[in-house]
C-alpha positions as CSV (number, residue, x, y, z in Angstrom):
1,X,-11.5,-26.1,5.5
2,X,-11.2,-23.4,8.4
3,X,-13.0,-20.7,9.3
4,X,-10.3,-18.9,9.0
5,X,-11.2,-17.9,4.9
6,X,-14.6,-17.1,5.7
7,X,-14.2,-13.6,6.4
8,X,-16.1,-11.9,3.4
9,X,-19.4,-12.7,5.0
10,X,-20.5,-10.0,7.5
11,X,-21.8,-12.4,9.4
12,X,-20.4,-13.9,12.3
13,X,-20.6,-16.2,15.1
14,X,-21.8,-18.4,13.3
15,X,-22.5,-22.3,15.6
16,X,-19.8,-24.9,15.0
17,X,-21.1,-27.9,12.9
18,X,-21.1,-30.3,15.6
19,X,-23.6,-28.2,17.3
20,X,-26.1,-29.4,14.6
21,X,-28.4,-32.2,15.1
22,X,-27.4,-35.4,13.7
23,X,-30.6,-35.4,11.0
24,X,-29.4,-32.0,9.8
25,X,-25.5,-33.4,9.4
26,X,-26.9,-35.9,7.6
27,X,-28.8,-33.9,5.4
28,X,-26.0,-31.5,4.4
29,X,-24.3,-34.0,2.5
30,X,-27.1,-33.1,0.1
31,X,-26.5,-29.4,0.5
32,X,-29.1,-28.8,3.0
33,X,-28.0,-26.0,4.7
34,X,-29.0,-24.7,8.4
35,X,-31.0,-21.4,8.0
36,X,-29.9,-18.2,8.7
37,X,-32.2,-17.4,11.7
38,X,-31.3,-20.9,13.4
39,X,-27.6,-20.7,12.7
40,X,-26.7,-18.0,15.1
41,X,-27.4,-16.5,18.2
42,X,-28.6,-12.8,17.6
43,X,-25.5,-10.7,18.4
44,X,-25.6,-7.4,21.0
45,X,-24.0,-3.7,19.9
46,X,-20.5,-5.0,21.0
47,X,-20.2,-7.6,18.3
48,X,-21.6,-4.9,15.6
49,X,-19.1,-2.6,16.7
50,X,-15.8,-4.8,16.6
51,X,-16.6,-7.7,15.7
52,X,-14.9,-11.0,16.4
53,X,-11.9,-12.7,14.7
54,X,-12.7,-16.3,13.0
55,X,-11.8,-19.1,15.3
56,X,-10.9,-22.4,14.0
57,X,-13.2,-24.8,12.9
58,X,-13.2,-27.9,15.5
59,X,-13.9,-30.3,13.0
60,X,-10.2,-29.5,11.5
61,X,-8.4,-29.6,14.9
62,X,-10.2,-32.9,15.9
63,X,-8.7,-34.6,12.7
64,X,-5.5,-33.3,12.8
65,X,-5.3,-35.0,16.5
66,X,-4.6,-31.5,17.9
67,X,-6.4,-30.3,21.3
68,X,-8.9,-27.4,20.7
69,X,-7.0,-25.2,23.7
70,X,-4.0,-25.5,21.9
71,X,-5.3,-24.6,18.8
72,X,-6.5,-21.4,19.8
73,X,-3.5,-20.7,20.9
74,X,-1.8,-21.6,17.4
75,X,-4.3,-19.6,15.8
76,X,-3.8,-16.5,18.4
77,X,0.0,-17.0,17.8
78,X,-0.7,-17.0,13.3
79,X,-1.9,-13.2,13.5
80,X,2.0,-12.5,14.0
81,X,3.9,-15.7,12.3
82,X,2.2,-16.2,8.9
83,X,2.5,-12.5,8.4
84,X,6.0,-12.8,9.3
85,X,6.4,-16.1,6.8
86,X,4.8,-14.5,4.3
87,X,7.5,-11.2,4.9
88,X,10.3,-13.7,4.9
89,X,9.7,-14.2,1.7
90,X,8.9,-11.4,0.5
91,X,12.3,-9.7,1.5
92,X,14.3,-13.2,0.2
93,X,12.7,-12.2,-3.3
94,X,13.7,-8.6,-2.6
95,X,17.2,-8.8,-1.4
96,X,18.6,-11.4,-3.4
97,X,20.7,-10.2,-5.8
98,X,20.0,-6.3,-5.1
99,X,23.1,-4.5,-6.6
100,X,22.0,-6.6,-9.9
101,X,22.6,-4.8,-12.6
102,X,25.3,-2.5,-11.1
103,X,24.2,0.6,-13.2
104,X,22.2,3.8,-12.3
105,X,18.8,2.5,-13.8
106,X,16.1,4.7,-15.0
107,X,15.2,7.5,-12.7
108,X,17.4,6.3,-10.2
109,X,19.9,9.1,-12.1
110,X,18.0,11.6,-10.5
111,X,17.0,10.2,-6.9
112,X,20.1,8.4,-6.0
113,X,22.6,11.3,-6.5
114,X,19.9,13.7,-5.0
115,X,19.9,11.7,-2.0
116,X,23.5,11.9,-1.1
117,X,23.6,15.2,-2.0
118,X,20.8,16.0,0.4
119,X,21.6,13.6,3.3
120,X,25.7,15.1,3.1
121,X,24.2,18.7,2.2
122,X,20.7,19.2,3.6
123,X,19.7,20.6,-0.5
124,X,20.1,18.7,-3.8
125,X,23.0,20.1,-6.1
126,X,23.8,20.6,-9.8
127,X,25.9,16.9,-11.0
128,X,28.1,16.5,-13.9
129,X,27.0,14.9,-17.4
130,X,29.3,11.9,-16.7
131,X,28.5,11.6,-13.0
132,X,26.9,8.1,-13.0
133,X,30.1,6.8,-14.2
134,X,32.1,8.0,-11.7
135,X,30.2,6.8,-8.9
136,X,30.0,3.4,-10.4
137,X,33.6,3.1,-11.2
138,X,35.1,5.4,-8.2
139,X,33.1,3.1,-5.4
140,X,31.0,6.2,-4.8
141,X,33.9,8.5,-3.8
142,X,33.1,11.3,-5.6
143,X,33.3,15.0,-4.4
144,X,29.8,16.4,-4.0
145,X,29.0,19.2,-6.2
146,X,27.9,23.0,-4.4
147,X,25.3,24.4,-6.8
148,X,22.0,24.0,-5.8
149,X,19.7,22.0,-8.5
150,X,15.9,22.8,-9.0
151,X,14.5,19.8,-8.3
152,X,10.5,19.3,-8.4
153,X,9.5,16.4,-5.4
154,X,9.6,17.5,-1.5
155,X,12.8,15.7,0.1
156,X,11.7,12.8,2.2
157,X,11.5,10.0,-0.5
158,X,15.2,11.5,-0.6
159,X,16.4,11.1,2.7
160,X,14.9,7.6,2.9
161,X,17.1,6.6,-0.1
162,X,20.0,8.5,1.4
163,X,19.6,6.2,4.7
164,X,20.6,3.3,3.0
165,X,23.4,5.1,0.8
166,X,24.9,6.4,4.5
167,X,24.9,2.9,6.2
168,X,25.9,0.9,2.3
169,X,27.7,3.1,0.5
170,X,26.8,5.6,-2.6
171,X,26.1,2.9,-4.9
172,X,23.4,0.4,-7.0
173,X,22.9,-1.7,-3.5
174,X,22.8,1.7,-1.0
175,X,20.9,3.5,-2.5
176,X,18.1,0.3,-3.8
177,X,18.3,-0.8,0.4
178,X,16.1,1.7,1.5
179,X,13.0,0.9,-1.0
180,X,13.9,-3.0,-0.4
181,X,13.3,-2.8,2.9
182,X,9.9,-0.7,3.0
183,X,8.8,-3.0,0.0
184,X,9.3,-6.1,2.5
185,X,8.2,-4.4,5.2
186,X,4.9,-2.9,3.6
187,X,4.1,-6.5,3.0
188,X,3.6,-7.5,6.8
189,X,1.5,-4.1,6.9
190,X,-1.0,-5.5,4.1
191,X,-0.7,-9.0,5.9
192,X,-1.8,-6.9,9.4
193,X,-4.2,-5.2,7.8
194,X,-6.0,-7.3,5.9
195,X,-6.2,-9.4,8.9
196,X,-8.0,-6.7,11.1
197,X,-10.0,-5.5,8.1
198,X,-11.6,-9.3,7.0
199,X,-11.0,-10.4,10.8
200,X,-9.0,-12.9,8.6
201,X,-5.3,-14.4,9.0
202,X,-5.9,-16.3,6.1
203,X,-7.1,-13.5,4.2
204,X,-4.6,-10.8,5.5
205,X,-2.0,-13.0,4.5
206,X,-3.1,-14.2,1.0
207,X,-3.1,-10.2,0.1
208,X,0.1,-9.8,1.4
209,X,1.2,-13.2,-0.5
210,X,-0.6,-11.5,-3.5
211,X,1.9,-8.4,-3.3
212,X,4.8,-10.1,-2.8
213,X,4.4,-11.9,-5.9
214,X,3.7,-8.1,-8.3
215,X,5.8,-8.1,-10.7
216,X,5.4,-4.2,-10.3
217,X,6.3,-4.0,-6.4
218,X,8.7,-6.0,-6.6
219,X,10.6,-4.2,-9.2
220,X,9.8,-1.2,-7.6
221,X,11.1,-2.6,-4.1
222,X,14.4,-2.9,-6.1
223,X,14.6,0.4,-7.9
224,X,15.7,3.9,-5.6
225,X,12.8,5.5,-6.6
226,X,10.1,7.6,-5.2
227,X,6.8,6.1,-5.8
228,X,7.6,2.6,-3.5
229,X,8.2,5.4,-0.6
230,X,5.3,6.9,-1.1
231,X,3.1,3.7,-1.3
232,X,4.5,2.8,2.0
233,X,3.6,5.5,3.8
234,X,0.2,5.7,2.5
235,X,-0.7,1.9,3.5
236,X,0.9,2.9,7.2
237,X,-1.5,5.7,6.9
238,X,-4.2,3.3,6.1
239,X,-2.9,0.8,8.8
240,X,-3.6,3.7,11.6
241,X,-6.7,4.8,10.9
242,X,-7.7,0.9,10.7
243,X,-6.7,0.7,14.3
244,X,-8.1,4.1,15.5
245,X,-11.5,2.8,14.4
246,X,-11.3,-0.2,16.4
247,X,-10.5,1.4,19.5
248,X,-12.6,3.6,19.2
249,X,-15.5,1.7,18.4
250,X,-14.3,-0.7,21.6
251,X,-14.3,2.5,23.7
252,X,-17.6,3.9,22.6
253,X,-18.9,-0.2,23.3
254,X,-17.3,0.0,26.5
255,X,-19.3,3.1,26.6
256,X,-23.1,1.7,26.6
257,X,-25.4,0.6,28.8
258,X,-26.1,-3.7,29.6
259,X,-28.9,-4.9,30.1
260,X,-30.6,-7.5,32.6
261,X,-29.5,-10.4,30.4
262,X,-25.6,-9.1,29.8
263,X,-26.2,-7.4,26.7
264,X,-24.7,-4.3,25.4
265,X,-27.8,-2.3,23.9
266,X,-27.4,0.9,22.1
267,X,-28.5,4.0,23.6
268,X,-29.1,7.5,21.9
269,X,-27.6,9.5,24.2
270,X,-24.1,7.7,25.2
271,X,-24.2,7.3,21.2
272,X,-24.3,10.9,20.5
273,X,-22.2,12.4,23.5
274,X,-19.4,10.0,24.4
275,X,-15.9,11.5,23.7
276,X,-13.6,9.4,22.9
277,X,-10.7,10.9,23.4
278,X,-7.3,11.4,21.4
279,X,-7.2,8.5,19.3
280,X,-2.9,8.5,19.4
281,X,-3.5,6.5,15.9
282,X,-5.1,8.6,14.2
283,X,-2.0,11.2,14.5
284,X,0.3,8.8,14.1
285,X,-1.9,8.5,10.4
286,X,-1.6,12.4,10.0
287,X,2.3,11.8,10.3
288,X,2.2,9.2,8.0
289,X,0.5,11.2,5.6
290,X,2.4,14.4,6.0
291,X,5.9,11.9,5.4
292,X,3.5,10.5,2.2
293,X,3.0,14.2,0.7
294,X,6.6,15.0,1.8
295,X,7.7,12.5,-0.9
296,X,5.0,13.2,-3.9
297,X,2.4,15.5,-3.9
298,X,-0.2,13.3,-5.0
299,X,-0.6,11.8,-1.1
300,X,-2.2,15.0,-0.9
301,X,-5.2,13.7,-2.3
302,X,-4.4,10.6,0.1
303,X,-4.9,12.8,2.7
304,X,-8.5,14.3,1.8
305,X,-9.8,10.8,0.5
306,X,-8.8,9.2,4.0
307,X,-9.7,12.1,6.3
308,X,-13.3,12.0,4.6
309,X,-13.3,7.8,5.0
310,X,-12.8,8.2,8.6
311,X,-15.6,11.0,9.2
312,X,-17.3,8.3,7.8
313,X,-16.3,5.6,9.4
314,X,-17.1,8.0,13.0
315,X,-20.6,8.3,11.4
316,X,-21.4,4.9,11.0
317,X,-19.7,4.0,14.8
318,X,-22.3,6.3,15.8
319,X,-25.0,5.0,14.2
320,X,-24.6,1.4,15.2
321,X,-23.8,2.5,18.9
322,X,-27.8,4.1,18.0
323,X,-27.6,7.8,17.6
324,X,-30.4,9.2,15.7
325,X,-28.3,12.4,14.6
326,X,-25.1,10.6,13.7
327,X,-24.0,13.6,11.4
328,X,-24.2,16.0,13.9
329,X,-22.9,14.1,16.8
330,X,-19.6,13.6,15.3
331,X,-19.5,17.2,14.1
332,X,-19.9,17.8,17.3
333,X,-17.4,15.3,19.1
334,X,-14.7,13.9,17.0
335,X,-14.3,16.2,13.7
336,X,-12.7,19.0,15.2
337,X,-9.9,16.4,17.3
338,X,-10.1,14.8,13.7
339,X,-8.9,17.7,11.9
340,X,-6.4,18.6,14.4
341,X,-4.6,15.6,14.2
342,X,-4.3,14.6,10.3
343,X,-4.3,17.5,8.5
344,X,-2.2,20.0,10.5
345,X,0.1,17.4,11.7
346,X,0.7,16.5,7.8
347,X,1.4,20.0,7.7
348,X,4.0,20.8,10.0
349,X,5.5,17.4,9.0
350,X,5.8,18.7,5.9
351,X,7.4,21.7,6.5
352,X,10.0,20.0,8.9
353,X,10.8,17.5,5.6
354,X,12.7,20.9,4.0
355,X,14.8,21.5,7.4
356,X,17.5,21.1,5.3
357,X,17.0,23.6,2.9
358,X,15.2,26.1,5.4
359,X,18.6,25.9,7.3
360,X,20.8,26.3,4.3
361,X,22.9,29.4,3.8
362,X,21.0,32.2,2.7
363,X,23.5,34.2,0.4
364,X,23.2,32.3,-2.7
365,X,25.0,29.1,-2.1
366,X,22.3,27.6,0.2
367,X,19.6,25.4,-1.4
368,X,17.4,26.3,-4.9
369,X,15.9,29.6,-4.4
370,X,16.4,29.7,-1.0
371,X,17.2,33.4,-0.4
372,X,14.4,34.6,-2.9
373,X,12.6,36.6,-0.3
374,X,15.7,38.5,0.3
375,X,16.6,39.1,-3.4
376,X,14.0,38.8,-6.3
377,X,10.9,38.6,-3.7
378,X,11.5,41.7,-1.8
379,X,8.4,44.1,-1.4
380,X,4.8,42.8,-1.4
381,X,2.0,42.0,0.8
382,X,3.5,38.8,2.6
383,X,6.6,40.5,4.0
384,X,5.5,40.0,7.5
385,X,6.1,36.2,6.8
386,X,9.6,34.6,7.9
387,X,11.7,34.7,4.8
388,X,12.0,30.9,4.7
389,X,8.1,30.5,4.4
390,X,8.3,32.9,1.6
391,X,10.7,31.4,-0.5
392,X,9.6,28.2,-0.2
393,X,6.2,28.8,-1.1
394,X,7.5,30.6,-4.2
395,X,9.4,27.3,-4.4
396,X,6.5,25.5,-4.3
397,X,4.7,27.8,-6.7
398,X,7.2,27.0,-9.5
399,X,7.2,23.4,-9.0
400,X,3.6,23.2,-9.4
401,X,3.6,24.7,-12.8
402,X,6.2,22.3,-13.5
403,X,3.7,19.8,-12.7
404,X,0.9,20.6,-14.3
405,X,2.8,22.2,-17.3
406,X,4.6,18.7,-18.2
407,X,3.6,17.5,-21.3
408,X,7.3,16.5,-23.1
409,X,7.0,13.4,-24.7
410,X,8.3,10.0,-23.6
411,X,8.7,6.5,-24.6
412,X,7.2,4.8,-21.8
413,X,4.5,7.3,-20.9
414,X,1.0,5.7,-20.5
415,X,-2.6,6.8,-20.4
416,X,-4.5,6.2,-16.8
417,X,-7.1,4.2,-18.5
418,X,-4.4,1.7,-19.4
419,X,-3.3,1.0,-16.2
420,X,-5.1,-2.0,-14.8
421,X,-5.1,-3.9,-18.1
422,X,-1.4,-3.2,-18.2
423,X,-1.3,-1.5,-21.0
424,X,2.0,0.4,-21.3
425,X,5.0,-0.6,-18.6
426,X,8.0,1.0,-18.2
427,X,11.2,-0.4,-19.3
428,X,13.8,0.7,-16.5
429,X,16.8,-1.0,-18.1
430,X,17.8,-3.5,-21.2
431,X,21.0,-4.2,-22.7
432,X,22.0,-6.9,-25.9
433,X,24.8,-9.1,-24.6
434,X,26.4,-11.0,-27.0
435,X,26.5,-14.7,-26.7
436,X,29.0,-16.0,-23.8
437,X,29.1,-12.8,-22.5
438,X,26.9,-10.9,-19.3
439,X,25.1,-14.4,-18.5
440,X,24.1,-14.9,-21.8
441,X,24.2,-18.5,-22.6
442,X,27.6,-19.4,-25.5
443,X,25.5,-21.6,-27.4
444,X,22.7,-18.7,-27.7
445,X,23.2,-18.3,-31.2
446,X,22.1,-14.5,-31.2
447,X,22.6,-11.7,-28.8
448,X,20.4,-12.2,-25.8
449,X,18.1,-9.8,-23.7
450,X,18.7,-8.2,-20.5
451,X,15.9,-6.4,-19.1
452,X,14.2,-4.7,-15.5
453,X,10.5,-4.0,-16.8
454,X,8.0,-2.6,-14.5
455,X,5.2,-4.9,-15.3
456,X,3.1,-6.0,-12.8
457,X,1.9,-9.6,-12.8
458,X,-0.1,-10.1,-15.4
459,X,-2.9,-12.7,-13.9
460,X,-2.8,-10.9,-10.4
461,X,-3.9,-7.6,-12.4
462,X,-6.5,-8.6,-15.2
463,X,-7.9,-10.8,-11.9
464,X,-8.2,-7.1,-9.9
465,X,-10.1,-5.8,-12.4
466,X,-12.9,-8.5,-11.9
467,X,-12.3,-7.8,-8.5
468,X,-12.3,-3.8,-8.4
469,X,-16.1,-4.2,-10.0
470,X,-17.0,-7.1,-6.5
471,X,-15.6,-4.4,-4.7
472,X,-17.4,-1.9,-5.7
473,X,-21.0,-4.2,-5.9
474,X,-20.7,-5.0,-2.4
475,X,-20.1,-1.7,-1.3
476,X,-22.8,0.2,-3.1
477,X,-25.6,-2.6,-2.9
478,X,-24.5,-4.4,0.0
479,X,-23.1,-1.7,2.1
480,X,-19.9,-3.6,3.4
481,X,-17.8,-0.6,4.8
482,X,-14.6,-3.2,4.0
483,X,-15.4,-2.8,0.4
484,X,-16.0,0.7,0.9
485,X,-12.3,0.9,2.2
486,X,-10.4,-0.8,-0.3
487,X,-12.1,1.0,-3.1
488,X,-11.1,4.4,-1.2
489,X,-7.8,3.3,-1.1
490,X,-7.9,2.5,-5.0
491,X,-9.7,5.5,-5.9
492,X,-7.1,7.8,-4.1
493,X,-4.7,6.7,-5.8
494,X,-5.7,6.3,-9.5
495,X,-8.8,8.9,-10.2
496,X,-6.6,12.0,-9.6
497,X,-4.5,11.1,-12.7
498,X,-7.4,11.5,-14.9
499,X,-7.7,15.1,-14.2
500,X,-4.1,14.9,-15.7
501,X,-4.0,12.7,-19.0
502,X,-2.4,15.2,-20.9
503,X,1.0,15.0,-18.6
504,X,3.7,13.3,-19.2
505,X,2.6,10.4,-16.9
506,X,3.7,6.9,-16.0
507,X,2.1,3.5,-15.2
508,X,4.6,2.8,-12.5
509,X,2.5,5.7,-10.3
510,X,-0.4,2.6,-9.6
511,X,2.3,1.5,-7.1
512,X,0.2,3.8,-5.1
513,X,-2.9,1.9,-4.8
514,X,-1.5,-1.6,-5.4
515,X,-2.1,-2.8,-2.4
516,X,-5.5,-2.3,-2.0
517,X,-6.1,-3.7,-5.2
518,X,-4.8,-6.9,-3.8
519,X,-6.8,-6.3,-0.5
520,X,-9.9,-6.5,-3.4
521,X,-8.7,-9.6,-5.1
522,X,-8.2,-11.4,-1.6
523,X,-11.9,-10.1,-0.9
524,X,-13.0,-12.0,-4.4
525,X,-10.8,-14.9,-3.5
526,X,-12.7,-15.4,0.2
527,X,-16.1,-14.6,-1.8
528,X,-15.5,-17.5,-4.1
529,X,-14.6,-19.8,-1.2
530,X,-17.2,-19.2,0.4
531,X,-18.8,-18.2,4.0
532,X,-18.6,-21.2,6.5
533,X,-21.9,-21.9,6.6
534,X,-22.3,-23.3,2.7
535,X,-22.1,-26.8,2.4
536,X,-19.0,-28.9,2.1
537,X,-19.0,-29.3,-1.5
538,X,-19.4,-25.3,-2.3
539,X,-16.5,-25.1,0.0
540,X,-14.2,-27.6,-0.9
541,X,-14.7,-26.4,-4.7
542,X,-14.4,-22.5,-4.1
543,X,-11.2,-23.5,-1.9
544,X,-9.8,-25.5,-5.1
545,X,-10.9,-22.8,-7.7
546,X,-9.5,-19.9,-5.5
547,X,-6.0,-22.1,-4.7
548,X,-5.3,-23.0,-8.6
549,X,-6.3,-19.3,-9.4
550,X,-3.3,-18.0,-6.8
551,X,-1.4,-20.7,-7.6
552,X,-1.6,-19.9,-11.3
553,X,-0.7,-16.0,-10.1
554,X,2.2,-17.3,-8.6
555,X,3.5,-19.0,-11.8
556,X,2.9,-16.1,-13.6
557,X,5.1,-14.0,-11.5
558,X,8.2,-16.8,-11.7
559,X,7.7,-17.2,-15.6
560,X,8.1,-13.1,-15.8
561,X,11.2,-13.5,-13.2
562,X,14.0,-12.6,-15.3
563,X,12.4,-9.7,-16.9
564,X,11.9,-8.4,-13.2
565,X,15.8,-8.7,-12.5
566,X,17.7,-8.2,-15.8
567,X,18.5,-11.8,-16.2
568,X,20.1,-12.1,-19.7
569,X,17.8,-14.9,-21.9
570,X,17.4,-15.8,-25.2
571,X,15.8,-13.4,-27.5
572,X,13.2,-15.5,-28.1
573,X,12.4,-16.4,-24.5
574,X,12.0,-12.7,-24.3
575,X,9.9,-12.1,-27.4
576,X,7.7,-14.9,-26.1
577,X,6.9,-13.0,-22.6
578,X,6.0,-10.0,-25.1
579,X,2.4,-11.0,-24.5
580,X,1.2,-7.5,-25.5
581,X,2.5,-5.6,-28.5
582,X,2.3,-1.8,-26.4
583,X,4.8,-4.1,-24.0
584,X,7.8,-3.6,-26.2
């Protein structure tokens, strides 16, 4: 077993076994294990600060026959190639098949005609009752309507969609491209970061492993809606601000004093008055989160949970690097630069997302309510404001009591409190083909089933659950600041629904915080393999307990395959992956 799991315990730097006298190897065949205070060399402010990635255990290298130089080297190398493998896949699973079933699927009615309406018009437009029919049957050459539509999301989820219908074509495959490929790529992005949050490859790439294999991401990595957009974004958000804290935590290491023996030391005043600089990452996270609020509102509260995680995060940099008055020294250094590059960058990002519309005619057949100000919205306090910025703030206005006003009914709606334990998914398509007919087998007997159900994998979820509560143990009792992430990320993403249970609401919205749930379920799966420095049995058995557990994940997600991709089976198959009466 390799180092390379061990990445749940915060400690590192831990001796090689070999190092070990020969009485204590012989001992640890009966569990003895070296103590705590002999098994390391104490560790200076640097280490604190960014600490190391896990090496390779010798003892692995040796018996596989390969040198230890080259082994580094491989391991150096695996940050970038099992993320990669692990992506392969991921997008094989994705693209396969993609235009499959070659009809306009759930919301897709809405988001896929809005896109080409915006990417060919700049504003979304009025379609006709029997417009997905023409667009399947015509190709996608169909004449673009020129009424404007009220439509109640910001346009960049739109655009994004509208990307792949320009370089495809207007139909099922263009306009599911788009979310395919941010689905696949948002895998190497959990694969990267897991790795720099655990200092894990292993780790970094069993989450994103873990995601590929969701039955909800993957559905929703084949669907042209908004939500996959928007998770993307928000992890790439997450991504940058993982990297700004590294380098700045380096620079502020850099930043101390060393002492006679080569030690960095923390010192109280280069702790509480080093600048450290612009941090490039952290707007490139404030862009991210203005594209992420550009496509749904709710990255709004993205943006305020992550902004206060990385005050944080400042704070505790601080604090290591030994400033007495952590609080105030990053009040005083880093939260004004802070501010300026998340939140106003998400704003003007923002704004620039409605170019189109702002740049539409202004004489009634520009985009939805575009020339307000200068009809209906005349007079008033604000008239010193550019037109533009008035209307689409009285835009915005109506949209948000759209919002919180929405309360119709719906089949599929679901309850937030149901949405770990799966409790209610959505069923984006189904059709009865008769026997012989659509893939359904001749000697079927009875009409078959032909489903796309956003489920999530079963195991992988009711597993997070167990895992959400580790999380949340080791951040509040053992103040691991990687747990403390991962349940940001989670509660982002899901506690801002409860303020709206009474809206029409969907279960297809966790997509949002789905990957840090696997990040937590990795976290569990390296806690029950255990740190490096448990004896050989407690290691090989949490390795075999944590790899029939995945493996077990896996089979979960292949046994619910066809009711991921509308594969027509027997109606009994299909009653029998019914596990859950609220599932029909």
């Amino acid at each position: 077993m390799t180092s390379t799991a061990s990445s749940t315990d915060t400690r590192q730097g831990q001796a090689p076994h070999e190092q070990r006298p020969s009485w204590q190897q012989r001992l640890r065949r009966f569990g003895y294990q070296q103590p705590a205070s002999d098994a390391r060399e104490p560790r200076d402010v640097r280490d604190r600060l960014v600490p190391p990635y896990t090496e390779p255990s010798p003892r692995l290298w040796a018996a596989l026959g390969i040198p230890y130089t080259r082994a580094v080297r491989l391991v150096r190398w695996s940050g970038w190639i099992g993320p990669l493998l692990v992506t392969l896949l991921a997008g094989a699973l994705r693209f396969w098949n993609l235009g499959n079933p070659k009809a306009v699927i759930f919301d897709e009615t809405y988001y896929a005609k809005d896109a080409w309406a915006l990417v060919h018009r700049g504003f979304e437009v009025n379609w006709d009752k029997n417009a997905n029919d023409l667009v399947l049957s015509s190709g996608g050459h169909v004449t673009i309507p020129t009424d404007a539509a009220y439509v109640v999301h910001p346009p960049v989820g739109k655009y994004v969609i509208g990307l792949g219908e320009l370089l495809f074509g207007f139909d099922p495959f263009g306009w599911r491209f788009m979310t395919a490929l941010l689905g696949t790529l948002s895998v190497l992005l959990l694969c990267r970061i897991g790795r720099r949050l655990f200092r894990s490859t292993f780790l970094g790439c069993l989450a994103g492993a873990l995601m590929a294999v969701d039955g909800l991401h993957f559905v929703m990595s084949r669907t042209a809606l908004l939500d996959g957009v928007l998770m993307f974004f928000v992890l790439a958000a997450f991504g940058c601000l993982l990297i700004d804290r590294d380098r700045a935590r380096a620079r502020l290491a850099a930043a101390l004093p060393v002492d006679a023996d080569g030690r960095v030391r923390p010192d109280r005043h280069t702790a509480e008055t080093a600048r450290l600089g612009w941090r490039p990452w952290r707007w490139g996270a404030g862009l991210m989160l203005g594209l992420a609020i550009g496509t749904k509102w709710n990255g709004l509260y993205i943006l305020a949970a992550f902004c206060l995680m990385a005050v944080l995060w400042d704070v505790g940099s601080r604090k290591v690097a030994g400033a007495r008055h952590p609080y105030a020294a990053v009040l005083r250094r880093d939260t004004g630069l802070a501010f300026l590059a998340t939140v106003p960058v998400a704003i003007v990002t923002y704004l620039l997302s409605w170019a189109g519309w702002i740049l539409s005619a202004t004489d009634g057949s520009g985009g939805y309510f575009r020339n307000w100000a200068a009809t209906s919205g005349k007079g008033g306090s604000w008239t010193f404001l550019p037109d533009w910025l008035r209307s689409l703030w009285h835009y915005e206005h109506q949209v948000y009591e759209f919002h919180v006003g929405l309360s119709s009914p719906h089949t599929y709606q679901s309850n937030p409190w149901s949405w770990l334990v799966l409790g209610r998914p959505v069923s984006y398509f189904y059709e009865s083909p008769a026997p012989g007919r659509d893939g359904c087998p001749a000697d079927a007997g009875e009409k078959c089933a032909r489903e796309v159900l956003a489920l999530g994998t079963p195991l992988l979820w009711w597993v997070a659950c167990l895992a959400v509560l580790y999380v949340l143990w080791r951040w509040l009792l053992r103040r691991d600041w990687r747990a403390g992430a991962i349940a940001c990320g989670i509660a982002a993403g899901y506690l801002p629904w409860f303020m709206y249970q009474e809206r029409t609401i969907f279960f297809f919205y966790a997509i949002v915080f789905l990957p840090f749930l696997c990040l937590a379920v990795a976290m569990l799966l390296g806690a029950i393999i255990g740190p490096p420095r448990s004896s050989d049995t407690r290691r090989v058995v949490g390795a075999t307990g944590a790899g029939v557990l995945v493996l077990l994940i896996a089979w979960n997600f292949i046994y619910f395959w066809p009711l991921y991709t509308g594969q027509a089976i027997p109606i009994d198959d299909w009653r029998s992956r019914m596990w859950l009466d609220t599932w029909v």
